[in-house]
N, C-alpha and C positions, 0 to 999 in steps of 0.2 A: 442239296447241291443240284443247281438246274445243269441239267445233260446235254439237253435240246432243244428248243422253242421257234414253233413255227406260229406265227400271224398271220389270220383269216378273216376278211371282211366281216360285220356282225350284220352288214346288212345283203349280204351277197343270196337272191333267192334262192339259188339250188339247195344252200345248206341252210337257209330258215326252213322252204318248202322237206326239206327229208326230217328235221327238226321236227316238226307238227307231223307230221309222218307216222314217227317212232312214237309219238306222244296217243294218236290216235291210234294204235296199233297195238298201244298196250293197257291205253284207257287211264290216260293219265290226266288227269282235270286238278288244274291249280287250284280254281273257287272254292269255295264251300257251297251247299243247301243253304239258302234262306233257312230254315230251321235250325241248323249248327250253329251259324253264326250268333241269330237271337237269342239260342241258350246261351252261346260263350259269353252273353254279355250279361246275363241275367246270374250266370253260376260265379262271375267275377263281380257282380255285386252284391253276393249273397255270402261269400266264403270269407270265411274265417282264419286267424292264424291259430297254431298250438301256443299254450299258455307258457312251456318250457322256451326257455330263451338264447340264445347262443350270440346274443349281440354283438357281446364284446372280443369275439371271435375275428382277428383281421383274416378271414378269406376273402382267395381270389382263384378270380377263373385262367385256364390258357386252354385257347382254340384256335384254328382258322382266323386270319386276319380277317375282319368285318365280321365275322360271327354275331347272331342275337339271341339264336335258341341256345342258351347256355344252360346243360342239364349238373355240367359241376360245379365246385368249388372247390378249394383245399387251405389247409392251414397245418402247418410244418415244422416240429420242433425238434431240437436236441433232448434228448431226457437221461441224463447219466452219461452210459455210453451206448444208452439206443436211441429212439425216436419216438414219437407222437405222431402219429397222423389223423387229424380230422378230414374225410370226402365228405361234404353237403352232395346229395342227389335233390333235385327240383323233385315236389312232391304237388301232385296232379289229382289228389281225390277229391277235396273238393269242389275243383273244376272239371270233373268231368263226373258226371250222374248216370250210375250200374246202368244200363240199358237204355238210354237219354239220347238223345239224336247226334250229340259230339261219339259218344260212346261208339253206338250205330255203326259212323261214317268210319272211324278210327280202326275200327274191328274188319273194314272194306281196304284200307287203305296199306295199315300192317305197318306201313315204318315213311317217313321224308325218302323221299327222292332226289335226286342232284342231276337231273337234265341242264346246259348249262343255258339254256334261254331262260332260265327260272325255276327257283324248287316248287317242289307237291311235299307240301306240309302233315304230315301229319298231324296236328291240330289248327286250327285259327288261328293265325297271327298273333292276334287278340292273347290268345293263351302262350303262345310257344315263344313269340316274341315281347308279352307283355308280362302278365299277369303270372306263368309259372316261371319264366325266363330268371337265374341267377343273375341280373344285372347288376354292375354296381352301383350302392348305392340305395338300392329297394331293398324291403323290408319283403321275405318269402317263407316259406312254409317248405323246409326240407326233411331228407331224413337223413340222419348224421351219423356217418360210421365213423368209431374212435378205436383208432389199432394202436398198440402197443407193441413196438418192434426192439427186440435186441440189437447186437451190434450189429451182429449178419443181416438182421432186415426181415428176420424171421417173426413172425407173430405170435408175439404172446397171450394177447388177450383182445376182445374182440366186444366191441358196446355197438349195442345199435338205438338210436332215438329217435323220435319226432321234434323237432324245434324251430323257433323261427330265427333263421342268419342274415346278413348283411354282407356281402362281398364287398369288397373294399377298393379292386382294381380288378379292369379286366385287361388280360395280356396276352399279345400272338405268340403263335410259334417261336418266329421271328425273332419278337421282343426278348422275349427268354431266352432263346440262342446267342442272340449278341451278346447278353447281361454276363450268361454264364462264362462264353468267350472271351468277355474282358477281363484285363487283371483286378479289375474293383466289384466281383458278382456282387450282388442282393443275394441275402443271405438264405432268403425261401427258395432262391432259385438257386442256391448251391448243393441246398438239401436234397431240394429234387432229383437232380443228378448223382449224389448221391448213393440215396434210397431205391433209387429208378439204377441205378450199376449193381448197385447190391440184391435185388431185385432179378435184374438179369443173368448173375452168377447162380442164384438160386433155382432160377429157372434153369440153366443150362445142369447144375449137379441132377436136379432132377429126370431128364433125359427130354426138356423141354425143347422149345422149338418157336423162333418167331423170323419169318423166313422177310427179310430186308431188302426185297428186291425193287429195281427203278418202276415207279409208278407211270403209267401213261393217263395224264389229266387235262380237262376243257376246263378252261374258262375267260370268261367272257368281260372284260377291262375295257372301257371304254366304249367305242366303234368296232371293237378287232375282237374276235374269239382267238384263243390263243390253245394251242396243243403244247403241253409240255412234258417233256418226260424229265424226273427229276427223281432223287434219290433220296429218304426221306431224312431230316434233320435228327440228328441223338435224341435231343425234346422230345422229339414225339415217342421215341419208344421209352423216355424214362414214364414222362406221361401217361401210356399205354400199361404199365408197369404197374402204376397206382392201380389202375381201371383192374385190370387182371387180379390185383392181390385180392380188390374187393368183390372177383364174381368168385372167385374160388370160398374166402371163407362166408360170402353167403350158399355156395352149394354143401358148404358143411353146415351151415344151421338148416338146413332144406334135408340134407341127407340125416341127421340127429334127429328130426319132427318127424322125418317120414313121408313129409308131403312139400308137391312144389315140383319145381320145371328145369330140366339142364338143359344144357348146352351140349352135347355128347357130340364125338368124332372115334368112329372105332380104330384100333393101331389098322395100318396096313399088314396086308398078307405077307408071310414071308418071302412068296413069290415077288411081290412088290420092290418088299426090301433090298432081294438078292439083285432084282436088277437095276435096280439103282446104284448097287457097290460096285455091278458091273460096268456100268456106265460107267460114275466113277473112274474104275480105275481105266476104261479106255480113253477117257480124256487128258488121263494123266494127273490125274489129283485121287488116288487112291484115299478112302476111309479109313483110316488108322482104326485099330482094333482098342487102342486106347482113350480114344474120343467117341465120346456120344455123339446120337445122329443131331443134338443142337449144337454142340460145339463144332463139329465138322461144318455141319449149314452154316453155320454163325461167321466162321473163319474164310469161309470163300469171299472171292472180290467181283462184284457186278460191273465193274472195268474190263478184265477182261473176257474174251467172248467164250473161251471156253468152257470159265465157271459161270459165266453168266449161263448156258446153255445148261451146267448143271444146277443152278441155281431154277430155272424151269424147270428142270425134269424135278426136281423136290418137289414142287408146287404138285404135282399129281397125286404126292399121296396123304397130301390134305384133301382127300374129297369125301364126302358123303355125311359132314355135319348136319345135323340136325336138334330139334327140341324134344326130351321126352319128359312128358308129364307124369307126377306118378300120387298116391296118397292110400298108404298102409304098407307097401309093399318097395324096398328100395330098386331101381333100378338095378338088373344082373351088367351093364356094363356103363358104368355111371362116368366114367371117365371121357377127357376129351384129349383125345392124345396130343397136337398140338402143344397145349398148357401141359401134362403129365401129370393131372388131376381135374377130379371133377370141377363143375366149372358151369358158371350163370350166367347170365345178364341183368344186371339192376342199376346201370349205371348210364342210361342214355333213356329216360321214361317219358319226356320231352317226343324225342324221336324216332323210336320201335317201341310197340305196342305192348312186347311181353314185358318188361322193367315195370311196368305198373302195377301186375299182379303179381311178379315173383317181391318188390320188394315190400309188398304188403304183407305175402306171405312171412318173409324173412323177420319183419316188421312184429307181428302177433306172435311169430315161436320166440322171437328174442325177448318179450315183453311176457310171455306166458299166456295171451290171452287167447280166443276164438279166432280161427281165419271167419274172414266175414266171406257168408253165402254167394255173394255176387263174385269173390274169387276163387272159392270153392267151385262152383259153376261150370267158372271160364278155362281152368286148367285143361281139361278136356282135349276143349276147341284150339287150343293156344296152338300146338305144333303143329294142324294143318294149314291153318290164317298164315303164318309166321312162313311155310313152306312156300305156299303160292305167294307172299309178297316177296318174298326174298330171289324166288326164279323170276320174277320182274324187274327189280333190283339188278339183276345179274346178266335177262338181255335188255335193258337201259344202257346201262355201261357199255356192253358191248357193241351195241347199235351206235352207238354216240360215238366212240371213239372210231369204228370203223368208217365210219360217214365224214367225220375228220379229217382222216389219215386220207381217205378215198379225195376231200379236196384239196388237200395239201400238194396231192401227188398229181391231181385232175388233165395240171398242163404241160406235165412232164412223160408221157407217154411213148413209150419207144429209146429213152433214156438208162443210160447204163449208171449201175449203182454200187457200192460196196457194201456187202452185208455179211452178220455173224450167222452164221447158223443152229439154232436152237434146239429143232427138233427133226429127226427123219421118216418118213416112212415110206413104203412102195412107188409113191408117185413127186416123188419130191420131199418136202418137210415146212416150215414155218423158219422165214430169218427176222432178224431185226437191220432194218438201214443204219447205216454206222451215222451218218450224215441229217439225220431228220428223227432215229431213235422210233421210228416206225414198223411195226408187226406185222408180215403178211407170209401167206405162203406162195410157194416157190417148185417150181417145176422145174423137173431132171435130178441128175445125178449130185445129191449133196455127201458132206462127210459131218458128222456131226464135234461142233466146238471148231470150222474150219473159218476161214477169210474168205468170199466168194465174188465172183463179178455175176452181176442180174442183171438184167433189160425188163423194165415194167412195161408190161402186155395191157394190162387194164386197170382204169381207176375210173369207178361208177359214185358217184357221189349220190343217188338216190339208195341204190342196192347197199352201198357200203361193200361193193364188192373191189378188192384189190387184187392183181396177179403179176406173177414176177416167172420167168424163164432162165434158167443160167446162162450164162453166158463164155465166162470162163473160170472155175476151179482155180485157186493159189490156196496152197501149201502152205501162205506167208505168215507169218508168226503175229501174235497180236502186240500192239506197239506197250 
């Protein structure tokens, strides 16, 4: 559900000129080496499919409307009174060569980027959009997890193979949202939801957590960059749900071998916790001692301003995920509290670096055989690569949308606003514009989860620097 949307010239210089900016500033280069490219074409005509077949498998993909790097598939049945699920993941070894110059650059690059003048790929077109790409239609080389779920959605049993698939449709968000909303769904996509509710009940017994808060996103449609803040569609978290069941029970064949790469998030402190319940309960939505901290996040409304302020202050005590490697010895805190169990990545190998060697790992302990040397190697290296790409990732984002917002707001300066209040501290705190769904912070006297009147002082469209003054304090109640 779109929130807010504001339309910004695509050709207006101040915001291409901060665009190349950000891009130079973090070292972002769309192209490839001459070198990468000649191999991507040389390793796409030299690679082979697996002899095991999964043709007659009708998978299909859902992504991002327009999407091409497409690292999943799925295929979705009823079985008694559980489920079948087959995830194809794009399988990338033979296109890309242990130490090889695609290898190289990729090891440089650590995951795709989404600036919205154009992404930074993580591999070659060639490969991401061609040759590894789930398209429908093409004949690919994946690796195919087949989960066996009871009625709850719980997993019984768990295969992993190499084989070649065939997707059969590819489908947006969108697409699948309307299907399931109509009275006549497709029956894969009834599943989905489903599996992906049942899924999410699982997650929440466990004292899991997946915090649904409006996203602020660029992009760029036509002539016009467009800022929108929106709220994400069910799809995508039934979607995410799949994604999820299959980093966890490969962090269980990873944590059974001994060796391989998590996802780890340590719990917050209880000092954390305490004051979160505090918050809480000063904004008037106390934590029940009966609900878990997912079902309480889960149950809050991003409507109104003063869950949505708590709906941020949650967001704080997701921090400090990281990757740890390990091989003999299991990680002392292997969990990632988020999920409420341990927890990988192998299902985006397309577009972040580490999915190529965890599901090779996963890949050799499910099959019994040798991890091969060149990922034995690379574990090591993985959580440092993985760390510096991802604080990239993270001021990208942040630069891009505050460069945005900074135009959006450029000719409104001096102009009074209505905004939620999200966050406080000594000098003010961070609101959101009720009116544009815009994040900045805010000078003088706030109350936190209040209604406020602001005057914007500054919007720099090169800095990305935004500010806001009170102006007057209301008491008034969120509508």
């Amino acid at each position: 559900m779109i929130l807010s949307r504001v339309r910004l010239s695509a050709s207006d210089p101040r915001i291409l000129g901060a665009l190349k900016n950000i891009r130079t500033e973090l070292g972002l280069e769309q192209s490839f080496p001459d070198s990468v490219e000649v191999e991507a074409k040389q390793r796409i005509a030299l690679a082979k499919l697996p002899d095991n077949s999964m043709l007659d498998i009708p998978f299909f993909t859902v992504d991002p409307e327009g999407s091409m790097d497409l690292d999943q598939a799925m295929h979705l049945e009823r079985r008694g009174d559980g489920y079948l699920v087959r995830y194809a993941i794009a399988c990338l070894v033979d296109l890309v060569r242990p130490g090889g110059a695609i290898d190289v650059e990729a090891r440089n690059r650590g995951q795709t980027m989404y600036p919205p003048d154009g992404r930074v790929p993580l591999h070659p077109l060639s490969i991401s959009e061609g040759a590894a790409s789930l398209l429908p239609g093409e004949i690919r080389a994946a690796y195919v997890w087949t989960f066996q779920l009871d009625s709850a959605a719980n997993v019984t049993e768990t295969e992993l193979s190499l084989a070649k698939v065939r997707s059969v449709r590819r489908c947006s968000y969108e697409q699948v949202q309307q299907s399931i909303d109509s009275p006549n769904s497709e029956l894969a996509f009834s599943l989905l939801r489903e599996i992906g509710e049942k899924r999410k009940a699982l997650e929440i017994l466990r004292g899991g957590a997946s915090l649904e808060r409006p996203d602020q996103e660029v992009h760029q449609t036509g002539n016009s960059f467009e800022l929108v803040r929106r709220v994400p569609m069910p799809v995508e978290a039934w979607n995410a749900q799949i994604s999820l069941m299959t980093g966890m029970e490969a962090a269980k064949i990873m944590l059974k071998g001994k060796v391989g790469i998590l996802r780890a998030l340590p719990a917050p402190s209880h000092e954390s916790l305490d004051w979160f319940k505090r918050k809480a309960f000063a904004l008037g939505f106390p934590w029940p001692t009966s609900k878990t901290y997912g079902e309480f996040v889960g149950s809050l409304d991003s409507n109104d301003p003063k869950q949505l302020a708590l709906i941020h202050s949650a967001a704080s005590l997701f921090r400090g995920a990281g990757y740890v490697a390990f091989s003999g010895d299991v990680p002392k805190q292997p969990n990632q509290w988020a999920v409420a169990a341990p927890y990988t990545h192998v299902t985006a190998p397309i577009r972040r670096l580490v999915d190529r060697f965890a599901l090779e790992v996963c890949l050799s302990l499910s099959q019994g055989t040798e991890i091969s040397e060149w990922v034995q190697s690379a574990l090591p290296e993985l959580p440092k690569l993985m760390a510096i790409s991802d604080g990239i990732s993270g001021r990208l984002d942040s630069a891009v949308i505050s460069c945005f917002e900074a135009a959006a707001l450029s000719g409104r300066v001096a102009e009074s606003f209505e905004a939620s209040v999200l966050t406080v501290n000594s000098h003010g705190g961070e609101i959101v514009i009720q009116e544009l769904g815009i994040t900045a912070q805010c000078v003088g006297e706030l109350k936190l989860g209040s209604i406020v009147k602001v005057r914007l002082t500054k919007a720099d469209i090169q800095s990305g620097s935004i500010e806001f003054e009170v102006e007057n304090l209301s008491g008034a109640k969120a509508n």
